[in-house]
N, C-alpha and C positions, 0 to 999 in steps of 0.2 A: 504493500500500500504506500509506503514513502516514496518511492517513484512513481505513482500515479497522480500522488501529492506533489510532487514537483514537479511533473510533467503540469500539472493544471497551474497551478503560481507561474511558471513560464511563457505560457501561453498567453497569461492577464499582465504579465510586466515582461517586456522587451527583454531589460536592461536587469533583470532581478541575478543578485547572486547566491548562488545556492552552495552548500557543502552540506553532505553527509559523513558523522564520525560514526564509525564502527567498531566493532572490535578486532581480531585477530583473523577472524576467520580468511582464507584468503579468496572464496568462493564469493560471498557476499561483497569483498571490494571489486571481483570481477564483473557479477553484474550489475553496482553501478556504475564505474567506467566503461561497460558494452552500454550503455545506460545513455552516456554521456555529460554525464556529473561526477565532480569532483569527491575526493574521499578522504579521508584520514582516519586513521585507526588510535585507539587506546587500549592498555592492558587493563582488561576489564571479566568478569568472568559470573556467571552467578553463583548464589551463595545457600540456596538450595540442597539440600541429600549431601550434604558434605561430612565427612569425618572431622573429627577434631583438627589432625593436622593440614586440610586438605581446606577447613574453614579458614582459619588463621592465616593461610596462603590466600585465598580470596580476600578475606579483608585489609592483607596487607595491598591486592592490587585494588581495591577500589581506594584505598590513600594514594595509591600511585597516578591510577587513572583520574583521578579528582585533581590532580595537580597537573597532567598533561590536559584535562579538559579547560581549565581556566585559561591554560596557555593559548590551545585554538582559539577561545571563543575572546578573549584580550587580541589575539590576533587577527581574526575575521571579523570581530565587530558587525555582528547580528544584529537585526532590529524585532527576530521571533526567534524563538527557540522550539520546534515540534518532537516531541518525542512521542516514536509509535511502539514503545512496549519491549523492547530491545534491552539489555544489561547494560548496552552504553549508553541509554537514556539516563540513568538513573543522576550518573556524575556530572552530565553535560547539564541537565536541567537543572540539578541542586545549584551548582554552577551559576548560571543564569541567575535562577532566584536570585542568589546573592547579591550578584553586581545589577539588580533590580530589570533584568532584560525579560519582557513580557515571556510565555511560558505556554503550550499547550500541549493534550496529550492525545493520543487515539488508541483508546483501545478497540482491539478487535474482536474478543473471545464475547463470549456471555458472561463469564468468571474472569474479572480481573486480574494480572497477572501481577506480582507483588512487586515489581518497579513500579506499574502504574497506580497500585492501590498507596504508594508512598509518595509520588507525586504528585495525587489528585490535592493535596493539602495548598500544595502551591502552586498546583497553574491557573490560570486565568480563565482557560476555557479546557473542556471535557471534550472529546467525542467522541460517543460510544457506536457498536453497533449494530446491541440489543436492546432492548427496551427495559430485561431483566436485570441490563447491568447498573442501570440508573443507582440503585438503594445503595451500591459501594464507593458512589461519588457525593459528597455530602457538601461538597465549595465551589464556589467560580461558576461559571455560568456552562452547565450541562447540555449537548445539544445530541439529538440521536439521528447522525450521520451514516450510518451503515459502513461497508466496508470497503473502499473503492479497489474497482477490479478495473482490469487492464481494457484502455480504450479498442485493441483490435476483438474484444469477445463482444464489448457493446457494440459495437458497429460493427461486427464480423457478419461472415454468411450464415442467412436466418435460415432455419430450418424447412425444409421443405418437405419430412417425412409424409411417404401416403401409406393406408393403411393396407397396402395390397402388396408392400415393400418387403424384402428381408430384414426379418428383426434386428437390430445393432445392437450391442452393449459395448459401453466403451468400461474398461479397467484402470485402474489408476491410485499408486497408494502415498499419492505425492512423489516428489522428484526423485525420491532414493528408494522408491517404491515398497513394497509390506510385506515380508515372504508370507503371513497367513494369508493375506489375500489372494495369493498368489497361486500359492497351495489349494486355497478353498476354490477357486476360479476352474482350476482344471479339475479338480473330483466333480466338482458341480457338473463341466461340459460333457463329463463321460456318463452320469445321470442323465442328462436330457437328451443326449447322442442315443440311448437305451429306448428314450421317451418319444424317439422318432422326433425331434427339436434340436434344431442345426441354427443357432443363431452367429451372425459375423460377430466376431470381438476386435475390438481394438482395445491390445494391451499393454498400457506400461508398467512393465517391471522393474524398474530400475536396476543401477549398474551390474550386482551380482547376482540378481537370479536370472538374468536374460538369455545367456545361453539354454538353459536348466528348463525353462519356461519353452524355447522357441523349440527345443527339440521336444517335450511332450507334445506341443502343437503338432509336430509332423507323425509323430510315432503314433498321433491316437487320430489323426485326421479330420484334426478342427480345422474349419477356416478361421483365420484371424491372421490379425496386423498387429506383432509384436515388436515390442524397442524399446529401447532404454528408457529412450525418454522426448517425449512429444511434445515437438517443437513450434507445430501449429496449431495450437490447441482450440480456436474460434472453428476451425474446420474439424477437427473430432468431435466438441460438442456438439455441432451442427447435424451430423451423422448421426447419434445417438441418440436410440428409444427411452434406454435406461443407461443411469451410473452407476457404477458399482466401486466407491474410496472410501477412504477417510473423511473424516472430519474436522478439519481443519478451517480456523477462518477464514481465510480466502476462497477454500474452497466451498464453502456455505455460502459463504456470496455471491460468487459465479453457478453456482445452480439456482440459486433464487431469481440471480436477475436475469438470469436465462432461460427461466422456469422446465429443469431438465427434473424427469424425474429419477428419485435414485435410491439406491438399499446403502445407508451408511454401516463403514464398521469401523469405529472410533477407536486410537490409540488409545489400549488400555495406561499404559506408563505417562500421557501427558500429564505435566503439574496440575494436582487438581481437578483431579479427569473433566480437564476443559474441553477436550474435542467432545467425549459426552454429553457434558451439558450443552456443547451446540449441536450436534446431535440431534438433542432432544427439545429444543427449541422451534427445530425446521418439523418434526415429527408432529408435535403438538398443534403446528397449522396446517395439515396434513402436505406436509410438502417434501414428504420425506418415510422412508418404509430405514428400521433398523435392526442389525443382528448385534450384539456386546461379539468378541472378538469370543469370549471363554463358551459362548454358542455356535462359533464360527466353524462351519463343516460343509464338505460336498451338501450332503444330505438339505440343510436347510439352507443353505444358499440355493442350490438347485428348484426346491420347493415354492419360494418365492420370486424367482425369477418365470419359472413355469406360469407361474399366476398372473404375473403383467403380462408374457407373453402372450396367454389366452385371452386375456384380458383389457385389449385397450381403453376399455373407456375408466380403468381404473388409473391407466396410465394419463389420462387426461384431467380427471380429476387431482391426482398429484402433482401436475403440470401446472395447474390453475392458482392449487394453495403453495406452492415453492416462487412461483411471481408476485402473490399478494406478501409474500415476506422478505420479497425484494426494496434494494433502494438502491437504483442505478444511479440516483445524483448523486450519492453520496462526495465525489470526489468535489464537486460542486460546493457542496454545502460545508464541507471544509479548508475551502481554499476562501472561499466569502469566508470564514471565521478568523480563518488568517491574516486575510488584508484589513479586519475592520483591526485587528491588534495591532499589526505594522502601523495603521495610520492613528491608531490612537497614543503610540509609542511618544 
């Protein structure tokens, strides 16, 4: 979402200068310099499931990071501060506060993540992008913006499914993909191959199971389009009857406001089993069908997939309630938040 976020402040100011700090990671500085924004890193780390010795080393990096964060931001001289929920929000904004530079946060999850819930104290503006997150923001002026997804899936190719079509399921367990997903995906197709049900999959596995994956596809003679990792994703969800991921906030985003429908299976390990509570968010407006991971099997995954396939008009009614819990302006309505801070600066 920080790059969609900056991508729309760009758009509204010619002349605007942006930097994103990050932490170490060297993937996230790549894609925002494939991006085309600038980056800086701090040793920063979260402080979460740590051992005694393994805390003490994190909190000696966030005194460290706190003191490379002042530097930046003495250096780049900001007129806003946005922290989207990140470990290197936490120093950069405290930061901020201090030297009194206006402050906003976005979170994504339904369940705030404990930078942001340390934050909300002092930023100026909220934005959430659930409605259930509101009760853990109790200062500043709360706005519920949703979760800005990437401009090529809003205005990518709309779906033109007909119902006389070969069924599609796209797979997907996020970028580093899920081996239970992975695993349950193909017991599932060998159940409905039995079931005389041949639907197209497009699957990403991510890096290490792809091999492992692309050869059951050939040995058990599914059709499907497997890879690593998909790279036009406006044109896979475009294809796609049904999802079959995680839960993740972006990616509850992007199926609400593209009203796809889907069977989530939520990372059980998330802090705060947040992928579940958003999950069960989308669920609760029927915009969304889910299995917990410790349910996760051929067996019932196959079950219900069988059921939308038989089933379109139930696939359409989950199409219907996954868009009413959309917010495609979202990015909109956080960039209007932005500039009214800049110019109140």
């Amino acid at each position: 979402p920080g790059i969609a976020i900056a991508r729309g402040l760009r758009s509204r100011c010619d002349e605007i200068a942006i930097l994103f700090v990050l932490g170490k990671k060297k993937m996230e500085s790549e894609i925002i310099c494939k991006a085309g924004f600038e980056a800086r890193s701090i040793d920063v780390e979260g402080i979460l499931g740590k051992g005694l010795l393994s805390l003490a080393k994190a909190l000696f990096k966030t005194l460290v990071s706190s003191i490379q964060s002042l530097a930046i931001v003495r250096d780049f001289k900001p007129h806003v501060i946005v922290g989207v929920g990140g470990y290197s929000s936490g120093p950069v904004c405290l930061v901020a506060w201090f030297l009194g530079i206006p402050t906003a946060i976005h979170e994504q999850n339904s369940f705030p993540g404990l930078t942001n819930r340390i934050l909300a104290r002092f930023a100026k503006k909220a934005f959430i992008s659930f409605e259930e997150s509101r009760k853990y923001f109790k200062r500043g002026d709360v706005l519920l913006s949703g979760n800005p997804i990437r401009d090529e899936l809003v205005h990518g190719k709309p779906s033109t499914r007909e119902a006389h079509e070969r069924f599609v399921i796209l797979v997907m367990g996020g970028s580093q993909g899920a081996r239970a997903i992975n695993r349950a995906v193909v017991s599932a197709l060998k159940e409905l191959k039995k079931a005389g049900l041949f639907p197209l999959v497009i699957h990403q596995t991510g890096k290490n199971d792809f091999r492992q994956i692309r050869d059951d596809y050939h040995a058990n003679g599914f059709d499907g389009d497997v890879r690593e990792f998909i790279d036009d994703m406006a044109t896979a969800y475009a294809r796609a009857d049904l999802v079959i991921s995680r839960a993740g906030a972006t990616t509850i985003a992007e199926l609400a406001a593209l009203g796809k429908p889907s069977i989530l299976v939520p990372y059980p390990y998330a802090a705060h089993k947040h992928q579940e509570a958003n999950a069960r968010v989308l669920v609760a407006r029927g915009g969304a069908d889910m299995i917990l991971e410790r349910d996760l099997d051929g067996t019932s995954l196959a079950g219900k997939v069988r059921t939308y396939m038989q089933n379109r008009d139930e696939l359409k009614k989950m199409s219907s309630g996954a868009l009413k819990a959309g917010r495609p302006r979202a990015k909109e309505i956080i960039v209007e938040g932005l500039l009214e801070l800049i110019k109140s600066a």
